[in-house]
C-alpha positions as CSV (number, residue, x, y, z in Angstrom):
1,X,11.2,18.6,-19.2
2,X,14.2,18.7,-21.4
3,X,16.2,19.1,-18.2
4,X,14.5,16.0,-16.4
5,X,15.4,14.4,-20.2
6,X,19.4,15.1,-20.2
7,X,19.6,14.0,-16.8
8,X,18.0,10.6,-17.5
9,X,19.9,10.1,-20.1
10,X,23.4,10.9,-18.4
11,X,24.5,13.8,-20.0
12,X,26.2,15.0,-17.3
13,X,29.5,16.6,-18.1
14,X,28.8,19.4,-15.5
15,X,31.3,22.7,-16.0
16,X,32.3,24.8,-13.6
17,X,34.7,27.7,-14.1
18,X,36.5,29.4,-12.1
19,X,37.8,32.8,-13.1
20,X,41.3,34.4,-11.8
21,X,41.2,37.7,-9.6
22,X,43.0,40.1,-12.4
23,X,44.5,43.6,-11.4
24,X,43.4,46.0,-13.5
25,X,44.5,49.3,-13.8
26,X,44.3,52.5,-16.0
27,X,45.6,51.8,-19.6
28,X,46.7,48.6,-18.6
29,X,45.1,45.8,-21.1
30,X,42.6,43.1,-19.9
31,X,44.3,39.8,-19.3
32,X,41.8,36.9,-20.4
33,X,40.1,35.2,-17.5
34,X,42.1,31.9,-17.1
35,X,38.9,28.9,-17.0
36,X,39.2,26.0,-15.5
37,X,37.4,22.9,-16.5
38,X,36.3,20.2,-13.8
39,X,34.9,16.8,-16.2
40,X,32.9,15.3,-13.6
41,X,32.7,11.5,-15.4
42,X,28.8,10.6,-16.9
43,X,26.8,9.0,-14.1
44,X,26.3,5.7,-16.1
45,X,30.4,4.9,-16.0
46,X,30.1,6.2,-12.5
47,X,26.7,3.8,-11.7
48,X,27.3,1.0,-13.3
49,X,25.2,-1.7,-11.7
50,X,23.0,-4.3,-13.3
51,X,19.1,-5.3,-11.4
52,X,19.7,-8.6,-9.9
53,X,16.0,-9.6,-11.4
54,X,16.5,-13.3,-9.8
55,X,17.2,-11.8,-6.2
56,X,14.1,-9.7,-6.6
57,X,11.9,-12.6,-7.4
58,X,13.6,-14.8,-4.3
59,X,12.3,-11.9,-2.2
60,X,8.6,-12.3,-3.4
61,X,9.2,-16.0,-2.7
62,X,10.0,-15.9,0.8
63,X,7.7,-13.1,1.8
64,X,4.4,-15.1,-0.1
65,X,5.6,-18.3,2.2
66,X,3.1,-20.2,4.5
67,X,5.6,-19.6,7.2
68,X,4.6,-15.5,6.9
69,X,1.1,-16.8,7.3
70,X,-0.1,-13.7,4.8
71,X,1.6,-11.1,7.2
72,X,-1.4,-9.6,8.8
73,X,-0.3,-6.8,10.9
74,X,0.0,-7.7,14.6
75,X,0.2,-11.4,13.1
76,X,3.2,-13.9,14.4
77,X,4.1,-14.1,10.7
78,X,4.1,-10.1,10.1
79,X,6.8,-10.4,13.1
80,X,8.8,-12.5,11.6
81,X,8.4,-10.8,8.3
82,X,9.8,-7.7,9.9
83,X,13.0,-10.0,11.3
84,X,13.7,-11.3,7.7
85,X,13.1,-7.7,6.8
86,X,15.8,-6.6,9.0
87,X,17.9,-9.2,7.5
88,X,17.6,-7.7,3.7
89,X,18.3,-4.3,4.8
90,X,21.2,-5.2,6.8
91,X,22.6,-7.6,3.8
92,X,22.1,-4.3,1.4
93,X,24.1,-2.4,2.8
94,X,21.5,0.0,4.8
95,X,22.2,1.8,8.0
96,X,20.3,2.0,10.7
97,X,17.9,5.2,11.4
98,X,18.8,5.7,15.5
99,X,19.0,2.7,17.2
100,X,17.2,0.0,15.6
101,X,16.0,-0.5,12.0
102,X,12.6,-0.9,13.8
103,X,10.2,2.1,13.9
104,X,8.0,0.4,16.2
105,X,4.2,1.9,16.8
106,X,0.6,0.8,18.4
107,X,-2.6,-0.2,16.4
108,X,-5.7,-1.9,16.5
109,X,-5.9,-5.6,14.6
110,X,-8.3,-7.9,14.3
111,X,-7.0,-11.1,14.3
112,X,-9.3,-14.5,12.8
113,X,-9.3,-17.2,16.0
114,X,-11.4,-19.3,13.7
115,X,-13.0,-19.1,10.1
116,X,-16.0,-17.3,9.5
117,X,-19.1,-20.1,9.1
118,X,-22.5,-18.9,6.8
119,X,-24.9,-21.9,5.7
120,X,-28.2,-22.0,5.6
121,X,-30.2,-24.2,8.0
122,X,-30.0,-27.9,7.2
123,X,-27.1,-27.3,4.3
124,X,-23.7,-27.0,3.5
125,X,-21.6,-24.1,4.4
126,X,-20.8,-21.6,1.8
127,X,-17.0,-21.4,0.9
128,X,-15.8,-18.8,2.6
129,X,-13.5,-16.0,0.8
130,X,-15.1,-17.3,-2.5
131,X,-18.9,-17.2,-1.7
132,X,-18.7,-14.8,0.9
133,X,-16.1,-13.0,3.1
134,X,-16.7,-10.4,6.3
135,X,-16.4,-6.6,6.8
136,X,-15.8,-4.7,9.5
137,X,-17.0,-1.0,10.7
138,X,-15.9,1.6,13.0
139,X,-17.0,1.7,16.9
140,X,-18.2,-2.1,17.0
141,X,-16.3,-4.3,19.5
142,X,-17.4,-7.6,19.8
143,X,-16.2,-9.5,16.7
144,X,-16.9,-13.3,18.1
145,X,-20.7,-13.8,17.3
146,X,-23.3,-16.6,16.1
147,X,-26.3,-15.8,14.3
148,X,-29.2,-17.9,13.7
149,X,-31.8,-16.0,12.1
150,X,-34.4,-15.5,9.9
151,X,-33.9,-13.5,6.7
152,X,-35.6,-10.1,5.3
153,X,-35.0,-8.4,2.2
154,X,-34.5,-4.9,1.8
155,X,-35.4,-2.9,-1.4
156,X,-34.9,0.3,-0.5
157,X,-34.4,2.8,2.6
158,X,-37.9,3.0,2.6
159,X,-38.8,-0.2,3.6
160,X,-37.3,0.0,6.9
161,X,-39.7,3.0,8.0
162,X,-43.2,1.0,8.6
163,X,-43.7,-2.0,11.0
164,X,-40.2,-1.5,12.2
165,X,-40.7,-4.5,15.2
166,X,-41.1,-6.8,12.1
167,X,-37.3,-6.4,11.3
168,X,-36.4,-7.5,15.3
169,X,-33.7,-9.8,15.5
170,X,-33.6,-10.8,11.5
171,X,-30.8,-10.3,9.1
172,X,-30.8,-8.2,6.4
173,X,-30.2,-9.0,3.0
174,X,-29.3,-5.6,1.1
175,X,-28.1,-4.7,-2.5
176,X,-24.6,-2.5,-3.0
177,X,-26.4,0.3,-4.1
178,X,-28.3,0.6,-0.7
179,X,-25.4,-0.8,1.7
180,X,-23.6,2.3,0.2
181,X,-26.6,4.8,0.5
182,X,-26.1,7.1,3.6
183,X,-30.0,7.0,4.3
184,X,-29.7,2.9,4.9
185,X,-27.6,4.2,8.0
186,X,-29.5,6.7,9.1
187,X,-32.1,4.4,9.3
188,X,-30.6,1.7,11.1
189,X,-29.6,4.3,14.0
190,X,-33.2,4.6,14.6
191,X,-34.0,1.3,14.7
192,X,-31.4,1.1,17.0
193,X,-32.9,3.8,19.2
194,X,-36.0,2.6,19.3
195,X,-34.6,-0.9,20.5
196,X,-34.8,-3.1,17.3
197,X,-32.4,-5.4,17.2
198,X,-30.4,-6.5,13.5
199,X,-28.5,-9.1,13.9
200,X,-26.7,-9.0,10.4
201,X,-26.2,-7.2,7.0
202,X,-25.5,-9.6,4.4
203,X,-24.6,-7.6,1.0
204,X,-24.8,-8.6,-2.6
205,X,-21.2,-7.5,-3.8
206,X,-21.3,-9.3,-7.6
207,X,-18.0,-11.1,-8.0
208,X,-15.7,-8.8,-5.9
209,X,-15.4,-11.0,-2.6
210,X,-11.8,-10.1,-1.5
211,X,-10.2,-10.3,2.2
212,X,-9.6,-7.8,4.2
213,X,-9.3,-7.5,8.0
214,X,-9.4,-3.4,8.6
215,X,-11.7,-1.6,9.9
216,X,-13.2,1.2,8.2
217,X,-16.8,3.6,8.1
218,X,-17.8,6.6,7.6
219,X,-19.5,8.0,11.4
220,X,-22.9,7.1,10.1
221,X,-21.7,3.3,9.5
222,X,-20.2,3.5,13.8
223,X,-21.8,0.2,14.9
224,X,-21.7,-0.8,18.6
225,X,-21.3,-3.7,19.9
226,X,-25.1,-4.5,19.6
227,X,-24.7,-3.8,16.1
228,X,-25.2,-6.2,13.2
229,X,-22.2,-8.2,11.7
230,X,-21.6,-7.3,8.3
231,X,-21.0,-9.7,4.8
232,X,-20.6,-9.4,1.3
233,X,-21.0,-12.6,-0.5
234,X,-21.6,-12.8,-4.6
235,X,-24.5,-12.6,-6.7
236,X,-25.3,-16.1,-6.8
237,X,-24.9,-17.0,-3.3
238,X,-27.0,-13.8,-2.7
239,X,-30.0,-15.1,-4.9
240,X,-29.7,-18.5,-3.0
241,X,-30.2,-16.6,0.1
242,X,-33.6,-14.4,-1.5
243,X,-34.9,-17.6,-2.6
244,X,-35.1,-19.5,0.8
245,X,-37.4,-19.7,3.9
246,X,-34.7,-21.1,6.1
247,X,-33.0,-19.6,8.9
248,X,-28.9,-18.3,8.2
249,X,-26.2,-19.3,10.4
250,X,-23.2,-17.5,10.5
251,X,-20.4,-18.2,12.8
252,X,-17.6,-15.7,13.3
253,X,-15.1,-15.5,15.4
254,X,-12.4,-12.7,15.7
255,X,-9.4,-11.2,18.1
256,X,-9.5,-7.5,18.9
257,X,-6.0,-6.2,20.5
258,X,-3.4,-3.6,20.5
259,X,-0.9,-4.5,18.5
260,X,3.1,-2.7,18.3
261,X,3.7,-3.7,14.7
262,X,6.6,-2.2,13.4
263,X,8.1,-0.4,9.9
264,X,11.6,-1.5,8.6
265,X,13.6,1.5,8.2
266,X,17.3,1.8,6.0
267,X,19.1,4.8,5.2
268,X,22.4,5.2,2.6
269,X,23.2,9.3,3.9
270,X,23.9,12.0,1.3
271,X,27.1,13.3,0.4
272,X,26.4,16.9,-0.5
273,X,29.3,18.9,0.8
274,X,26.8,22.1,1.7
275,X,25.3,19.8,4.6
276,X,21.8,20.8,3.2
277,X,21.2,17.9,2.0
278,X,17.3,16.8,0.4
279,X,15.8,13.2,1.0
280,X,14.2,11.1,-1.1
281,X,11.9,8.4,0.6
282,X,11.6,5.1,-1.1
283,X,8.4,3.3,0.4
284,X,6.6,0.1,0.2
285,X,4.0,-1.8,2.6
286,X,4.9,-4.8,3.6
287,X,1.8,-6.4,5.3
288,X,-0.6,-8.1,3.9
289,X,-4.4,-9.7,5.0
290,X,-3.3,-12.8,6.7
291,X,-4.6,-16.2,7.3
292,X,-7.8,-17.7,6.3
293,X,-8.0,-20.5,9.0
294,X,-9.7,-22.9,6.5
295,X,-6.1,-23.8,4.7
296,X,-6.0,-21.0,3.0
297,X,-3.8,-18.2,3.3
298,X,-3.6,-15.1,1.2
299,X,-0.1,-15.0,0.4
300,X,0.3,-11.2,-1.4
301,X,3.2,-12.1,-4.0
302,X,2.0,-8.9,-6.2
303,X,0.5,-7.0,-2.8
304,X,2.9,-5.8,-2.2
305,X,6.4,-8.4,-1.7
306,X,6.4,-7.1,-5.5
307,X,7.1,-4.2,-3.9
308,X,9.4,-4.5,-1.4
309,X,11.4,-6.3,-3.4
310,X,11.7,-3.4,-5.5
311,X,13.1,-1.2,-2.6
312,X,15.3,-4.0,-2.0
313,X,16.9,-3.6,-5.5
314,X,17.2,-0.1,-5.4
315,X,18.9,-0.6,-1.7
316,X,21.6,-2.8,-3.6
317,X,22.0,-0.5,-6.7
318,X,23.0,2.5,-4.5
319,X,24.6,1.2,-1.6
320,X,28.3,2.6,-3.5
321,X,26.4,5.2,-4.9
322,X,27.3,7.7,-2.5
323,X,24.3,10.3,-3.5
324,X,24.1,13.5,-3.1
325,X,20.8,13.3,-1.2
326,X,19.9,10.6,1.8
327,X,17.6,8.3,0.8
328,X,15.4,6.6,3.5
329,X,13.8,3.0,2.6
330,X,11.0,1.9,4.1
331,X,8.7,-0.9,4.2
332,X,5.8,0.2,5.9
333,X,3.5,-2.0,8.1
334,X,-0.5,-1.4,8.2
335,X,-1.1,-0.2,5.1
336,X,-3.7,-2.6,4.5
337,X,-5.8,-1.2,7.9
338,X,-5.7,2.2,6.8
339,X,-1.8,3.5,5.7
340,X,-1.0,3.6,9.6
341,X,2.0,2.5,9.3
342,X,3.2,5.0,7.1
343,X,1.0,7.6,8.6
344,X,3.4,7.0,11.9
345,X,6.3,7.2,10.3
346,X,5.0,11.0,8.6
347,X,4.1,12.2,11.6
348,X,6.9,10.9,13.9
349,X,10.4,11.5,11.1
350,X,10.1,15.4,11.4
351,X,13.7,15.7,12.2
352,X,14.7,13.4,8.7
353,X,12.6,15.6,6.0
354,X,10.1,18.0,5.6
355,X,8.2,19.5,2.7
356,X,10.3,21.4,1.5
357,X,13.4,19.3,1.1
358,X,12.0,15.7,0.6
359,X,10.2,13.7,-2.5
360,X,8.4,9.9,-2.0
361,X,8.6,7.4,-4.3
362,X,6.3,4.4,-3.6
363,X,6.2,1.2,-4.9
364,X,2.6,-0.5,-4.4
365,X,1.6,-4.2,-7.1
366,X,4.4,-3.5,-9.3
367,X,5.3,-6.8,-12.0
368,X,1.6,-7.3,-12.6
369,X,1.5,-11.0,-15.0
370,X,-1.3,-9.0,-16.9
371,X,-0.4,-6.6,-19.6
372,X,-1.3,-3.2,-18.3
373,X,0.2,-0.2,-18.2
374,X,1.9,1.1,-15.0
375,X,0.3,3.8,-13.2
376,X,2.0,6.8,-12.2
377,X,-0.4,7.7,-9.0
378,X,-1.1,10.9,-7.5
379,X,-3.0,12.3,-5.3
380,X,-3.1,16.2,-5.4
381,X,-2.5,18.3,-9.0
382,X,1.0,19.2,-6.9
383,X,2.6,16.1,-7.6
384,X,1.7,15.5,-11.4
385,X,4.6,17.5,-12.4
386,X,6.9,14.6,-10.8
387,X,4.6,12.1,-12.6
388,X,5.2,13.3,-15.5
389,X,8.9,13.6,-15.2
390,X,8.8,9.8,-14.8
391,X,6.5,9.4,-17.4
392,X,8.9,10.8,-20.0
393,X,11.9,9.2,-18.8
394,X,9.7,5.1,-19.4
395,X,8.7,6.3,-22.2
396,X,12.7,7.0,-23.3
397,X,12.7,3.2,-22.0
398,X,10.2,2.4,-24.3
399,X,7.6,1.8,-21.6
400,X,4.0,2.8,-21.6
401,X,2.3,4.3,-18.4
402,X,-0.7,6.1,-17.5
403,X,-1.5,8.6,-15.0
404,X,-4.1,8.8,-12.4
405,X,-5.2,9.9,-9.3
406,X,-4.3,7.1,-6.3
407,X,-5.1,7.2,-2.8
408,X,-5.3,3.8,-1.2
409,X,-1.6,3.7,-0.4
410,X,0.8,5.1,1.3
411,X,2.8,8.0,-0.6
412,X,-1.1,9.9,0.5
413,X,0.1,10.5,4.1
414,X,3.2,12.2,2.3
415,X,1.4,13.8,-0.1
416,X,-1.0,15.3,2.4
417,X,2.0,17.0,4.1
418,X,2.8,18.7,0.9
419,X,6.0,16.7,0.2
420,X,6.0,15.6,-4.1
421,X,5.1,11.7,-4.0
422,X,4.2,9.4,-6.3
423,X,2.9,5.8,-6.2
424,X,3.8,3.2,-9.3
425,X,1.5,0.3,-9.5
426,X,0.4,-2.3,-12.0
427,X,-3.1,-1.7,-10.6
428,X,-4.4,-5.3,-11.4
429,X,-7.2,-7.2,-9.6
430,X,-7.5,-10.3,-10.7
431,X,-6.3,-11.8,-7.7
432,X,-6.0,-9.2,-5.4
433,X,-7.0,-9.8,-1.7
434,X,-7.2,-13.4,-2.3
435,X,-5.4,-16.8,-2.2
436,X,-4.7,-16.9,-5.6
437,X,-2.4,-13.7,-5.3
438,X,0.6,-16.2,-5.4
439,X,4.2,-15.1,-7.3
440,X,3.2,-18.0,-9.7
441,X,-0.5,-16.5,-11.0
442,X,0.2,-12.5,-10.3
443,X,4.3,-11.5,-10.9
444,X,5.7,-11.2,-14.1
445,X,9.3,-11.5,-13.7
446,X,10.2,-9.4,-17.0
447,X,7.6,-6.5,-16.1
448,X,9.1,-6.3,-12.7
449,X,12.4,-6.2,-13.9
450,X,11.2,-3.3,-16.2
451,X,9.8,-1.4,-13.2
452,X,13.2,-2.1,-11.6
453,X,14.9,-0.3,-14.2
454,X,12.9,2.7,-14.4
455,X,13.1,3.4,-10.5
456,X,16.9,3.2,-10.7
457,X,16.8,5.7,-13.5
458,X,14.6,7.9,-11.4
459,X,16.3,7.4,-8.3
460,X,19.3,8.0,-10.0
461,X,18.1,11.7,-10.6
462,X,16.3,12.8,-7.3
463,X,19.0,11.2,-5.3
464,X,21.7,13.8,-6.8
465,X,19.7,16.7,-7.4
């Protein structure tokens, strides 16, 4: 600790002696070793760069535009994202990792062709992303569907067990606690074997509607394509829904493809004369859940261009640097459908790091306008000691920070390969996943800044240990 503590704070006049070869022979006196001194200059007279704060908020501007359509992966505006991306890494100063700055891979998307419709019969349309919002599962592949149905309620697992015809063709309205219940699932396989059809789950989910567009299940949620759709919609909408004898419509209409999105990748390559240079990987994701197609958009100012715009700074702040260590920056694509992006770029970068030479710093909702602490993430006991390291070094800053397990981003898929990462987030909800998550409501431009100035001071020490 006190080591990670001197470091921070520049005390680096490094001594090395070197001692003469001295004959010595019988009754001959000892001749004092001539020492050398080598001053090496502190790193802060060495490093002397100031965060371009205003740069790093122009980033979050252009990435939460309409033009970047909420930079779904697979999306036209994730493309052009990655362009622009290409752009910022080329204006900082970043090499290229091979030949391209692309690190181009294949994933499934599911892309809205229309938005999603739920009303009951004879009435208005809900609001869709506030009063209700659409999930998707594992193994289903039809994602265009209309619904007209009539509605049953569902208390508890056992209530699907007797009279099973009765729940042919209805929808399903079902609390949290028994949408999240294994048994429910279990159940619903056997209806399906015995050739009862449900046409849709519709959840009560309280106040948490938020978009998202991956798809995700455990195996006992693997729908097929006969399968019901699935919603979450809030507590009130819910009640409105328990209340009525009329039939629910709900319209929804999404593209499944193969998509080759691509990560952004920037290097600045170590100087260590021993050629054994470590890495330090300095991550972000830059997609986001897209378009709304009700003119809305979700434009992810906080998650994550708060982010990237951090990797950005840090690009600029050591592009003279000339480190001991390479540093790789990445802003990784698919996070958002399950950390594939950076679960490519693991698997396929064997050749640029491994676990024993490599550490991950990842930047995930960083600048939060709410006054939380920032949270130092991990994910195994491994990697607390580098939290902690951090930890002391903000609070030398005078900046308060908690620590906590994380693992909805992407420093797991290092983590899980043993290599010592980290994930710093302002982990703030209030807007996340929705419209509202705009660089005006969710960034605060002096809390970023601060988050700025801490990952320079910690990049400035794993990047020349």
């Amino acid at each position: 600790m006190k080591r990670v503590l001197l470091i921070m704070m520049s005390f680096l006049l490094i001594s090395c002696t070197q001692t003469a070869e001295v004959a010595v022979t019988e009754n001959e006196p000892l001749e004092e070793s001539v020492v050398e001194e080598e001053v090496v200059e502190p790193l802060e007279e060495v490093f002397d760069y100031k965060v371009d704060i205003d740069r790093a908020i122009e980033t979050i501007d252009w990435m939460a535009q309409i033009e970047y359509g909420g930079r779904q992966a697979g999306s036209k505006g994730n493309m052009l994202a990655e362009d622009k991306l290409v752009e910022a890494f080329q204006d900082a100063g970043l090499k290229q990792v091979g030949d391209s700055y692309k690190q181009t891979y294949e994933q499934v998307v599911l892309l809205p062709e229309a938005s999603t419709l739920m009303k009951l019969e004879g009435q208005e349309p809900f609001v869709y992303q506030e009063d209700f919002t659409e999930r998707f599962v594992r193994g289903r592949t039809d994602f265009e569907e209309n619904v007209e149905a009539e509605m049953v309620f569902i208390k508890n697992v056992n209530d699907l067990k007797d009279d099973i015809e009765s729940f042919d063709d209805k929808i399903l309205l079902l609390t949290s606690e028994l949408y999240y219940d294994d048994l429910l699932w279990v159940e619903l396989k056997r209806l399906e074997r015995n050739d009862v059809t449900i046409k849709a789950l519709v959840v009560n989910n309280g106040s948490d509607i938020r978009v998202t567009r991956a798809i995700r299940g455990s195996h006992l949620m693997a729908f097929d394509a006969e399968d019901p759709i699935l919603i979450f919609c809030r507590t009130d909408v819910f009640s409105q829904l328990m209340t009525s004898d009329k039939k629910l419509i709900i319209e929804m209409d999404f593209e499944e493809k193969t998509a080759n999105p691509s990560n952004v990748v920037g290097m600045i390559e170590g100087q260590d004369s021993d050629g054994d240079n470590e890495v330090v990987i300095v991550g972000a994701h830059f997609d986001h859940v897209g378009n709304n197609l009700d003119g809305t958009f979700n434009p992810g100012a906080l998650d994550n261009a708060s982010g990237v715009s951090v990797i950005l700074e840090l690009a600029h702040a050591f592009r003279e640097s000339k480190p001991d260590n390479t540093i790789y920056f990445v802003a990784f694509n698919g996070e958002e459908d399950g950390l594939l992006g950076s679960e490519y770029f693991v698997d396929n970068s064997k050749d640029l790091f491994n676990s024993q030479n490599a550490v991950m710093l990842n930047f995930d909702m960083v600048g939060s306008s709410a006054e939380i602490p920032l949270m130092l993430g991990y994910v195994y006991d491994r990697d607390k000691a580098l939290c902690e390291s951090i930890a002391a070094i903000a609070d030398e800053n005078m900046m308060t920070t908690d620590l906590g397990v994380i693992y909805g981003s992407d420093h797991a898929n290092f983590s899980a390969k043993g290599i010592p990462s980290v994930c710093f987030i302002h982990f703030d909800d209030a807007y996340y996943h929705t419209s509202g998550d705009t660089l005006e409501n969710a960034v605060d431009k002096d809390r970023l800044e601060d988050v700025i100035d801490l990952a320079v001071e910690v990049l400035k020490i794993e990047a020349n240990k």
